[in-house]
C-alpha positions in Angstrom: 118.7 129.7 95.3 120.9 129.4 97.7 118.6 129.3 100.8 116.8 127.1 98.9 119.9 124.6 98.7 121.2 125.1 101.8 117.7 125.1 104.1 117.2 121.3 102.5 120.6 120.2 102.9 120.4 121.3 106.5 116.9 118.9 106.1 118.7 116.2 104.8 121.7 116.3 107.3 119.5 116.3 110.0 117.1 113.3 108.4 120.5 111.7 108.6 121.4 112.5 111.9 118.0 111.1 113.5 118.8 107.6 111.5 122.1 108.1 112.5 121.2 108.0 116.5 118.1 105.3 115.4 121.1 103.1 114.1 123.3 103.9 117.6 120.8 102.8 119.5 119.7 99.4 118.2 123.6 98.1 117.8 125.3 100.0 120.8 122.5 100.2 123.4 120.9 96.7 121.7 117.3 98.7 121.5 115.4 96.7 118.8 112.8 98.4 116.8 109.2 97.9 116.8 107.1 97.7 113.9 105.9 101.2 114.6 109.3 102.8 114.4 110.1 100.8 111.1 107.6 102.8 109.8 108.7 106.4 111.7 112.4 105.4 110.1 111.0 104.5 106.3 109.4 108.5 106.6 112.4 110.2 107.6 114.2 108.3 105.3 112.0 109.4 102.7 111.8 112.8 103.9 115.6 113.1 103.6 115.9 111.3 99.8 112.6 114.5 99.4 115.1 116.9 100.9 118.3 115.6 99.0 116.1 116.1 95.4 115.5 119.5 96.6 118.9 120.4 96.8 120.0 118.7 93.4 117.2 120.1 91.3 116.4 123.8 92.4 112.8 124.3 90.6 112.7 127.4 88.3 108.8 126.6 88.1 106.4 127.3 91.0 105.0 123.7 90.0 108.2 122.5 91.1 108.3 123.9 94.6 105.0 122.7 94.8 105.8 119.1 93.8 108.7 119.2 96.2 106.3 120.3 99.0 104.0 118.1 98.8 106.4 115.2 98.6 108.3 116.4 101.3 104.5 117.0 103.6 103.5 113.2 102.8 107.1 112.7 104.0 107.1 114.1 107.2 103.1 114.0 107.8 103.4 110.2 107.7 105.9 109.8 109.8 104.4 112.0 112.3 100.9 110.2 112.0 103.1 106.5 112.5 105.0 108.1 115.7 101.6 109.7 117.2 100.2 106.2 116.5 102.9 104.5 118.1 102.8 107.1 121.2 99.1 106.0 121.7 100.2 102.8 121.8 102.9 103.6 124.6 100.6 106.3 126.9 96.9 105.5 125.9 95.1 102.7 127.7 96.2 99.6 127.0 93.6 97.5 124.7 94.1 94.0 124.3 92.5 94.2 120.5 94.8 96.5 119.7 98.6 94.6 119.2 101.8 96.0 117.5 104.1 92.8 118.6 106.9 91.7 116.5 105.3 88.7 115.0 102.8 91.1 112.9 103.3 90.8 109.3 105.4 93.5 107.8 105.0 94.3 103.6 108.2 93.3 103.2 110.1 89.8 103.3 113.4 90.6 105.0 114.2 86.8 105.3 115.0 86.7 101.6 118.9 86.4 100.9 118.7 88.8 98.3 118.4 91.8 100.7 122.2 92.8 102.6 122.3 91.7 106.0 123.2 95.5 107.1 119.5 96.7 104.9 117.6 94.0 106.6 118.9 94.7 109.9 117.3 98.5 109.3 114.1 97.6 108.5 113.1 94.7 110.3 110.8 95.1 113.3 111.5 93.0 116.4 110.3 94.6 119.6 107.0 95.4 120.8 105.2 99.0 120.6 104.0 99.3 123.9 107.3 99.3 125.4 109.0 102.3 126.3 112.6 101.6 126.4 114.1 105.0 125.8 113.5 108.7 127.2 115.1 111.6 126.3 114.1 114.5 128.8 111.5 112.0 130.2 109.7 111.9 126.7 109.7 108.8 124.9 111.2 108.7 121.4 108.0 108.3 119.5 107.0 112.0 120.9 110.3 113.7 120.1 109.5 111.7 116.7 106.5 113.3 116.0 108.1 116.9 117.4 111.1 116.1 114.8 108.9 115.4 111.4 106.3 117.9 112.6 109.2 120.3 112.6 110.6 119.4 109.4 107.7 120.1 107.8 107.3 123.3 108.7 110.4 124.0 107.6 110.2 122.7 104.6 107.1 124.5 103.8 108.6 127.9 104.8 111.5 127.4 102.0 109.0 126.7 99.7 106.7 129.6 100.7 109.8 131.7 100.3 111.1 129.9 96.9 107.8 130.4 94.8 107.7 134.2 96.3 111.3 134.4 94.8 109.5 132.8 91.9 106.9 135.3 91.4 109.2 138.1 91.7 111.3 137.2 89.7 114.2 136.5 91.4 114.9 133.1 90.2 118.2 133.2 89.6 
């Protein structure tokens, strides 16, 4: 149990973390997201809301690992499918068809007063998806993006693996 808590708290810390430098970069260093990394933030955001409802409610029932698996794979599946889509947009050919500029409609009207200024200024997209405005290592952020979620998922699939083995053994408590 408590690897179980501890290996998604670690999740969730560092789902935190990643927003955490998301957030440093677009007020300090004035990089503006895209519409593409709107939706790469919404996934790890959801991945670490998956990974904080792991750690409160420790399933005693292998259908509840598996409920918190799969959550926590469309989780971090869709947000690496979102940053592999925004890397083709950076790397791959350019296609004049193909646009991710900020005046794209996004699902949600941020323009509405009931939303907090600071929860508006999250989630709405303003720069363009082609543009690579930040490397780390000489990778763009999408890639280390997609390396990120694609790494929190396997980690969250080897604590449930080893959860529901604890589960059919027995060693629930």
């Amino acid at each position: 149990m408590l690897r179980w808590r501890l290996g998604f708290l670690v999740l969730a810390l560092s789902c935190a973390g990643m927003i955490g430098f998301a957030l440093y970069e677009q007020y300090y260093n004035f990089l503006m997201p895209c519409l593409m990394c709107i939706y790469q933030r919404m996934a790890v955001i959801s991945y670490g809301f998956v990974a904080l409802l792991a750690v409160l409610w420790a399933p005693k029932t292998r259908g509840g690992v598996y409920v918190i698996g799969a959550l926590a794979s469309i989780a971090s599946l869709g947000g690496a499918f979102a940053a592999a889509k925004h890397v083709m947009l950076q790397y791959g050919p350019k296609d004049p068809t193909v646009s991710c500029a900020p005046s794209l409609p996004f699902p949600i009207d941020f323009n509405d007063p009931k939303w907090p200024a600071w929860f508006s200024g999250l989630f709405r997209p303003v720069g363009d998806c082609s543009n690579i405005d930040l490397t780390v290592f000489g990778l763009s952020m999408p890639v280390w993006v997609v390396v990120a979620c694609l790494g929190l998922f396997g980690a969250a699939m080897l604590l449930c693996r080893l959860r529901a083995r604890e589960l059919q053994r027995g060693w629930w408590r």
